[in-house]
MARVEX-175983 format. One record per atom (N, C-alpha, C): residue in one letter; y, z, x. Coordinates in steps of 0.1 Angstrom, whole numbers, plus 5000, padded with zeros to 4 digits. Layout:
residues N
aYZX...
This chain:
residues 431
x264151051188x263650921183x262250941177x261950911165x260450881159x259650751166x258450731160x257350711171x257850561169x258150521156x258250401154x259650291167x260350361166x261850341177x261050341190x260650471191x260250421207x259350331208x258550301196x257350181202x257850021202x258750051193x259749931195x260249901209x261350041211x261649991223x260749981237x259750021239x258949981247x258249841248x258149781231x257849651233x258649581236x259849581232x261149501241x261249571257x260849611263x260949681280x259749531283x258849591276x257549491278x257749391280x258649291272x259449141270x260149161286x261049231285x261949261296x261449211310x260349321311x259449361322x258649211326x258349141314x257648961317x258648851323x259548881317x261648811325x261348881342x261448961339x261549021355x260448981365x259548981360x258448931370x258548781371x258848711362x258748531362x259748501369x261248601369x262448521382x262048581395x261648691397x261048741411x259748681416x258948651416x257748581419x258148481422x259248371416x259548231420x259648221433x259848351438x260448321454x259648251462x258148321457x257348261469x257148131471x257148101458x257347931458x258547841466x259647891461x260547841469x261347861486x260547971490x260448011504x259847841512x258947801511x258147681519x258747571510x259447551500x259847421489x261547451499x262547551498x263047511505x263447501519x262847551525x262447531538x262347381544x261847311538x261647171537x262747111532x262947151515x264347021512x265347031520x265547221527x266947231535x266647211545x266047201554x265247141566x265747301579x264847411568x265247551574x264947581590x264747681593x263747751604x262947861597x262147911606x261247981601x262048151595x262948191599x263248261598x264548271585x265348181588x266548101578x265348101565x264348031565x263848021548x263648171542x263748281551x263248411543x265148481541x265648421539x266948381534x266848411520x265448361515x265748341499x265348531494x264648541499x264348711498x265448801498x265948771512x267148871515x268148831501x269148731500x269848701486x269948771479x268648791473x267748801461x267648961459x266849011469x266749131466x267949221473x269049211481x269449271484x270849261475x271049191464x271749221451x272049381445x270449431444x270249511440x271249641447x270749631462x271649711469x273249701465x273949621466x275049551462x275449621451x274749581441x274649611425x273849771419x273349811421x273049941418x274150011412x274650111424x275450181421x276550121412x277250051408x278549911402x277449951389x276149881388x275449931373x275150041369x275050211374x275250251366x276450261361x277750281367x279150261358x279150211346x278350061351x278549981341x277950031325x276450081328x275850131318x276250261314x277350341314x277650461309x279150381303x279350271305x280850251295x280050141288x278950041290x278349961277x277250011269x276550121277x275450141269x274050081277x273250131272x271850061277x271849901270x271549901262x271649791252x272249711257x273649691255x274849561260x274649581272x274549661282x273849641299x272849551300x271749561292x270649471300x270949311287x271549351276x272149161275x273349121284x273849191292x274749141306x274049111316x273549141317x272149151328x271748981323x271049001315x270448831310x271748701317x272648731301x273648671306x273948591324x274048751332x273848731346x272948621354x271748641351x271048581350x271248471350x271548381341x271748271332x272648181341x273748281346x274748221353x274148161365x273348271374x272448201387x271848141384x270548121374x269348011370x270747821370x271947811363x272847731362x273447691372x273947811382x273947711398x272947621406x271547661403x270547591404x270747421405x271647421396x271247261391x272447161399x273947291404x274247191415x273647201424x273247311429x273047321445x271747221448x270847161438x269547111442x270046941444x271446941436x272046801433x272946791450x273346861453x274146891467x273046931479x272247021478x270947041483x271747111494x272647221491x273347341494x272447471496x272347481508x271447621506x272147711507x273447721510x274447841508x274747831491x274347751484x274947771473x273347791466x272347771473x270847841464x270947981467x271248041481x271648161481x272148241474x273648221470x274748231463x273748271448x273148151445x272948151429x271848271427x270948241441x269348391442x270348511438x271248531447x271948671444x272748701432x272948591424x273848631410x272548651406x271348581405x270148621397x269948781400x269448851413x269248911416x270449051409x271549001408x272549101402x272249141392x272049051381x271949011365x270449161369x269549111374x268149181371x268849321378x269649311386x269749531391x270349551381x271249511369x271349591361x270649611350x270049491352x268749561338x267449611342x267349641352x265949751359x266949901356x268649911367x268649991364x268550101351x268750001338x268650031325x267150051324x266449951322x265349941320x264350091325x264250111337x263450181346x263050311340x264550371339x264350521335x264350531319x264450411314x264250411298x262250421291x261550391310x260250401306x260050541307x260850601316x260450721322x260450811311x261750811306x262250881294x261550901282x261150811279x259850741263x259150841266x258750971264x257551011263x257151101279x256751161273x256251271284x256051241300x256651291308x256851311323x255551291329x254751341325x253451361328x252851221325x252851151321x252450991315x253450881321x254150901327x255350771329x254350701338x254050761346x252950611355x252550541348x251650591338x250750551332x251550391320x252950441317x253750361312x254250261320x254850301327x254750241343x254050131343x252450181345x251450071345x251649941334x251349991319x251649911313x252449811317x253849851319x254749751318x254649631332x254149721342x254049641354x252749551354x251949581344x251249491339x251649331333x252549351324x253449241316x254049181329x254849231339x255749231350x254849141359x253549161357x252749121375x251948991365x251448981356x251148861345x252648721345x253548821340x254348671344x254748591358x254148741370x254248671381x253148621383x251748641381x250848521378x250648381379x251548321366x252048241362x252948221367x254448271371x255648171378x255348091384x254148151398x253948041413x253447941406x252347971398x251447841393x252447731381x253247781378x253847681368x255047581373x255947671382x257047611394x256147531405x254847571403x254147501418x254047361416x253347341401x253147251397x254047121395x255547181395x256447111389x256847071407x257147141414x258147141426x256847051437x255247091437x254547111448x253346981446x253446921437x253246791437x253446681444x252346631452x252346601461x253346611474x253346771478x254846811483x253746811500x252546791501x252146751515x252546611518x252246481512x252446391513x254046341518x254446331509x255946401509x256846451523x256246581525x256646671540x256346541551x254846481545x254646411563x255746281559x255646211550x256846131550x258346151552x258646251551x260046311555x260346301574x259146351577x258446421589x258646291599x258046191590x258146031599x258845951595x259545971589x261145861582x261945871593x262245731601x262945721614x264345691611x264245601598x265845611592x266745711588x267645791594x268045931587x269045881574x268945801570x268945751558x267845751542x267045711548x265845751545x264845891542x265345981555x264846091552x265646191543x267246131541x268046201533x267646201517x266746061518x267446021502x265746031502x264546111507x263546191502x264146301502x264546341511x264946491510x265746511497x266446421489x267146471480x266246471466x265246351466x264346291456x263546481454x263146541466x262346661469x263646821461x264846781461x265346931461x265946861448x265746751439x266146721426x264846811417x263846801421x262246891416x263047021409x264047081413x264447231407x265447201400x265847111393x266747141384x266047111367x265047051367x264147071355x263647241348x263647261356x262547391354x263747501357x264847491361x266147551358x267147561347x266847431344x268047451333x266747481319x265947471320x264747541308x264947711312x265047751325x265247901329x266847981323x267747831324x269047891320x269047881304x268447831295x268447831284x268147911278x266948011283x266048081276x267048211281x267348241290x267848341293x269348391284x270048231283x271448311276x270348331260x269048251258x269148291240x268548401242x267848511250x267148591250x268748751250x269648681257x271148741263x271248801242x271648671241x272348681227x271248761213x270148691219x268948811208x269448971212x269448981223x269249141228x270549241223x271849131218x272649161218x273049191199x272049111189x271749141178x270349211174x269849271187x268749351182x269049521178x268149581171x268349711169x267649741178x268049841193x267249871201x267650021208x266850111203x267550281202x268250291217x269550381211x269850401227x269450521234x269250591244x268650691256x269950751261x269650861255x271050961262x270251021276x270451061284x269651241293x270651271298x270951371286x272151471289x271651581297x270451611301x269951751305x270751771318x270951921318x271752001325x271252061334x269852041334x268452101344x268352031358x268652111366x268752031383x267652061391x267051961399x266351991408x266752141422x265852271420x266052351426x267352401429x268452401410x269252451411x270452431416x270452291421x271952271431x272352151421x273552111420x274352031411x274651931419x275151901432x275451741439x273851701442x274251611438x273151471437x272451501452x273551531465x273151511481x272251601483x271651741471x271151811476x269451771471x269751691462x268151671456x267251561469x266551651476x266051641487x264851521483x263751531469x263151461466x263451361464x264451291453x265351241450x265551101462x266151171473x266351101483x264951051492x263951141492x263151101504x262450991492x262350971478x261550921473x262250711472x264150761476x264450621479x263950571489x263850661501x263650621513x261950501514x260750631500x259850541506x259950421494x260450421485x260750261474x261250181482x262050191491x262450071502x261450011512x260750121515x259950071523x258049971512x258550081502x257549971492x257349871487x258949781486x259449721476x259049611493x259749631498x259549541515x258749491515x257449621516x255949561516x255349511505x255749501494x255049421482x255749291484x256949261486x257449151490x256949061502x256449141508x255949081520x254649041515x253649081509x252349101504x252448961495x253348971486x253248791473x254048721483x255148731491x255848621492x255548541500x254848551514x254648561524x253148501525x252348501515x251348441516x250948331516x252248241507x251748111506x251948041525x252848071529x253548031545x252248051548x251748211550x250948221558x249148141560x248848081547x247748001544x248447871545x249647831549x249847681550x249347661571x250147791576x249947801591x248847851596x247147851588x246347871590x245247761588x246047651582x245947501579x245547481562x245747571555x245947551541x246247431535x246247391525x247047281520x247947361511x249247241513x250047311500x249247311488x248847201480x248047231463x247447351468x246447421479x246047501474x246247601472x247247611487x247947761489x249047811480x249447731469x249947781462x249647901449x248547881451x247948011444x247948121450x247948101461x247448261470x248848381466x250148391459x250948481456x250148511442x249448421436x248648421422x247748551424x247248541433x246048631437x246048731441x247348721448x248248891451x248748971440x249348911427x249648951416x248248981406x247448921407x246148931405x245249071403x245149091420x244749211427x245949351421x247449311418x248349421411x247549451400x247449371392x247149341376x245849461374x244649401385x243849511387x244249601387x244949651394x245349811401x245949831389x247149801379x247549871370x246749881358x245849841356x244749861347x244049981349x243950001363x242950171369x243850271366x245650221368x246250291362x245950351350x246450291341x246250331327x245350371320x244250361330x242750431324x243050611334x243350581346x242650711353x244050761352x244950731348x246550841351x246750891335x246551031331x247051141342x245251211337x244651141334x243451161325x242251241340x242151151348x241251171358x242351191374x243251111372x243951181385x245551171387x246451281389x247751291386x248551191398x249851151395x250651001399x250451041412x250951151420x250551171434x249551181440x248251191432x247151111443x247051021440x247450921431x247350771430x248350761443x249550781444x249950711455x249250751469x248550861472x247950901484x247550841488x246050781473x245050641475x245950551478x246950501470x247150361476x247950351487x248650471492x249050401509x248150421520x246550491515x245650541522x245150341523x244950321514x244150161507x244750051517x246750061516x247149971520x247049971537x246850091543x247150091555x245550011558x244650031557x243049971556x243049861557x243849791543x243649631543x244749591549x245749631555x247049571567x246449551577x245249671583x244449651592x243749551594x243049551583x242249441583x242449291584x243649241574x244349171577x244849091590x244949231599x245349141615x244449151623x243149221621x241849221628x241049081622x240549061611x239448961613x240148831613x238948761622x239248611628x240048551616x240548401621x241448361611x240248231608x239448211613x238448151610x237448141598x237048271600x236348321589x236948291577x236148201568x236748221551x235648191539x235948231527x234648201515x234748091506x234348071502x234547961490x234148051480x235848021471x236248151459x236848071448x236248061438x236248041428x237648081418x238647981414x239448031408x239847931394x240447981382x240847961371x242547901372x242747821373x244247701372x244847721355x245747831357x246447911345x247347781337x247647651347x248047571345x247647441336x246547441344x245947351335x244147381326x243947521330x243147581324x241647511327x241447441339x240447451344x240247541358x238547491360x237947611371x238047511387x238747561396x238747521409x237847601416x237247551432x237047611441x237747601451x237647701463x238747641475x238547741485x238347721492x238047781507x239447871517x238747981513x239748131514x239948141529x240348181537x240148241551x240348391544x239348491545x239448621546x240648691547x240848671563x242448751559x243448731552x243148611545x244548611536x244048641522x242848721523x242148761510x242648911512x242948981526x242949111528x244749091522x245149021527x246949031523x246849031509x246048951498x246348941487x245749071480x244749131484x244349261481x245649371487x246649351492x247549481492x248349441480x247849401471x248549401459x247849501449x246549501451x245849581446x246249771456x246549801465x247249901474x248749941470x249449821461x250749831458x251149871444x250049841437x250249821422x250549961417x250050081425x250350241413x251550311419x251950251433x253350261442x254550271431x255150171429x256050201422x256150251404x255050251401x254950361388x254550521392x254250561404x254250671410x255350731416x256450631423x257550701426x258550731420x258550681410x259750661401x259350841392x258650851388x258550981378x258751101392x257751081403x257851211410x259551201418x259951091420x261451101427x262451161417x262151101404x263351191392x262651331386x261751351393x260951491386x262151601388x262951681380x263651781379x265251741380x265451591384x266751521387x268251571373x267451601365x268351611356x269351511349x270751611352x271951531346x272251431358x271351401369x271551301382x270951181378x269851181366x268651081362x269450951362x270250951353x271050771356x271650741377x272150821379x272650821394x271350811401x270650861402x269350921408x268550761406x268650701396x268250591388x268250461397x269950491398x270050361408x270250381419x269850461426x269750511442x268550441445x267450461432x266050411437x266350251433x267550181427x267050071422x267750021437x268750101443x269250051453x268049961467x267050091464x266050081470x265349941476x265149901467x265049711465x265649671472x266549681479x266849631493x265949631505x264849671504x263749721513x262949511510x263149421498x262649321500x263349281502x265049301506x265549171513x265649171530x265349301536x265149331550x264249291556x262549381550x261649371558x261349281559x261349111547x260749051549x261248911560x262248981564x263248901576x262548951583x262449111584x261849121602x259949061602x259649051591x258148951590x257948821599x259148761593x259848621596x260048621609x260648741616x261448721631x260048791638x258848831640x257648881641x256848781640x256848721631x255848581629x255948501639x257348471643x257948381652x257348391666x257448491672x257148601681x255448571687x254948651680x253648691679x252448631670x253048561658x252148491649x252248531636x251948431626x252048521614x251148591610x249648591615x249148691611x248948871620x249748841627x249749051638x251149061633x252048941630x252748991620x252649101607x251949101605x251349181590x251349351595x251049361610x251249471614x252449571608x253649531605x254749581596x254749621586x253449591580x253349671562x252549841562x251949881581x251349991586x252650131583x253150081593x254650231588x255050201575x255050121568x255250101556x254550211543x252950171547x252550301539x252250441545x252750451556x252750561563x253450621557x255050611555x255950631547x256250701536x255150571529x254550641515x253750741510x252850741522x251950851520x252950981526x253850981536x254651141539x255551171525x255651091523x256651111507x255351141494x253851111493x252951171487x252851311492x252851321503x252251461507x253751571505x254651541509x255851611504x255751651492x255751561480x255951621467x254551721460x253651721473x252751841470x253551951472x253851971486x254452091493x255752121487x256352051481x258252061473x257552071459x256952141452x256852131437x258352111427
């Protein structure tokens, strides 16, 4: 491929990579939105996680098949397509106020996106030197953590309007007639901002499917330390092991925060920024990326540092008082003025493991397929399989919160980068 094709296609990954962060981020919004319209429990709302990301699991393997008889190309406009179909159930289930059918629709979304990561992923890997994919990585997870920015704040706006007021009238409506026909007034809020989601996605489906967009062969015949079954690539495998447990804890990190600032007496308007701020703190970190990888320090001590970072601020997190908080200054992407609003600390510590998470997955991905070979598409979706690590952990969050509280809850994101870091220190000792 000349320089010009690949820059192309990285700027459509780029496009890609902003789609993917804007339907994944929504969650956190809609974890505490439906909670309420379906009149959940604590544990049932993280329902929307599991769905969602354990598609992936589901769908991995099934995609690469898929993408070795359509192509990279026609895979990720099926992927859209996919999409399109879940964003479109949206609009009965909010009309029925079915949470088995918002379920239902999270996971066809969730489908649609495993096969266009699986495409997507190793198509960054591939562009360009081994030695640099983090660093590409970054980029894109830049584009990726910017649209998630924006989702909370733009779905907040539409769904979270006056959604305290609201709650306490539901809360005290003695008529269950009455509380029906709020509760439905409340789960009608998602079909606006759905069927604008299902529109854009099938014309984005059908662009991708008239675009010139090079295709990625890796025919290499070169195997990790010489063995040809996939069961023997030792890295390979331990490198899914810690993407599951990554993918958990970043999930836990944006989704989980808005709950956790409502049960520390938050308000909704404000707490809806706090997944903003966790995407925020990513944004940072993949900027350090792109400056210091591979220039000042190679993808495996970036991950050292950041499961060294995240274990620090998980700590911290369930250590300082829940009292303690700042008045922090923030920018409304929404409506482009300057707010203030009064932080509690530890939910500043949770929003900084975004900044702990952000070189994580542009670091595993190059050192897990480092020597993978002719296994790179298989090997591909083993790690995309991975992603099922957000539809677990953040149930057992959920069933821990319950328990003990939501914030010594947080204690679960500790073996998490423990994890990470035995899978850093391995791929020193396994060259």
């Amino acid at each position: 491929m000349n320089k010009r094709d690949t820059l192309f296609g990285l700027i459509v990954i780029g496009i890609l990579y902003f789609i993917f962060g804007f339907v994944t981020w929504l969650n956190g919004t809609l974890i505490p939105f439906l909670q309420t319209a379906c009149q959940l429990s604590e544990v049932a709302a993280y329902l929307v996680t599991f769905a969602f990301y354990i598609s992936y699991f589901v769908w991995a393997l099934p995609s690469s098949v898929i993408l070795k008889r359509t192509g990279f190309k026609n895979g990720i406009a099926i992927g859209l397509f996919v999409m399109a179909i879940g964003a479109a159930l949206f609009i009965p289930a909010s009309y029925t106020r079915s949470y088995i059918l918002f379920l239902v629709a999270l996971f066809i979304m969730g489908s649609g996106l495993a096969l266009m990561q699986t495409a997507v992923n190793p198509y960054v890997t591939i562009l360009g030197p081994i030695e640099s994919a983090a660093k590409r990585m970054s980029i894109m997870g830049i584009c990726n953590k910017f649209a998630g920015i924006l989702a909370p704040i733009i779905l907040g706006s539409i769904l979270l309007v006056g959604f305290d007021t609201l709650t306490a009238e539901i809360n005290q409506a003695a008529n269950p007639a009455d509380k029906e026909a709020l509760l439905n007034t409340l789960s009608i809020r998602l079909v606006r901002p759905y069927t604008v989601m299902t529109v854009i996605l099938t014309l984005l489906g059908l662009l991708i499917c008239f675009m010139h967009l090079p295709e990625v062969e890796d025919k290499g015949t070169d195997t990790a330390q010489g063995h040809s079954s996939i069961w023997r690539q030792a890295r390979l495998w331990f490198g899914v092991i810690a993407l599951f447990f990554y993918v958990g804890v970043e999930v836990i990190a944006g989704d989980t925060i808005i709950k956790y600032g409502m049960s520390l007496g938050i308000a909704q308007e404000s707490a809806k920024y706090f997944t903003s701020f966790t995407l925020i703190a990513m944004v940072i970190g993949y900027f350090m990326g792109v400056v210091l990888i591979p220039k000042v320090i190679n993808q495996r001590q970036a991950l050292i540092g950041c499961a060294v970072v995240g274990i620090a601020l998980a700590a911290c997190a369930v250590i300082v008082p829940k009292g303690l908080s700042v008045s922090f200054p923030f920018i409304d992407l929404g409506t482009f003025s300057r707010i203030q609003m009064q932080v509690p600390i530890t939910v500043l510590f949770v929003a900084l493991l975004g900044l702990a998470n952000a070189l994580v997955w542009p670091a595993i991905w190059p050192l897990a397929l480092e020597g993978a070979g002719e296994h790179t598409k298989t090997g591909s979706a083993l790690l995309i399989m991975a992603i099922a690590g957000g539809a677990t952990l953040p149930l057992l969050y959920g069933k821990m919160s319950g328990i003990f509280g939501t914030q010594t809850a947080y204690l679960v994101a500790i073996p998490c980068y423990l994890v990470i870091l035995a899978f850093a220190i391995y791929c020193r000792k396994r060259k």
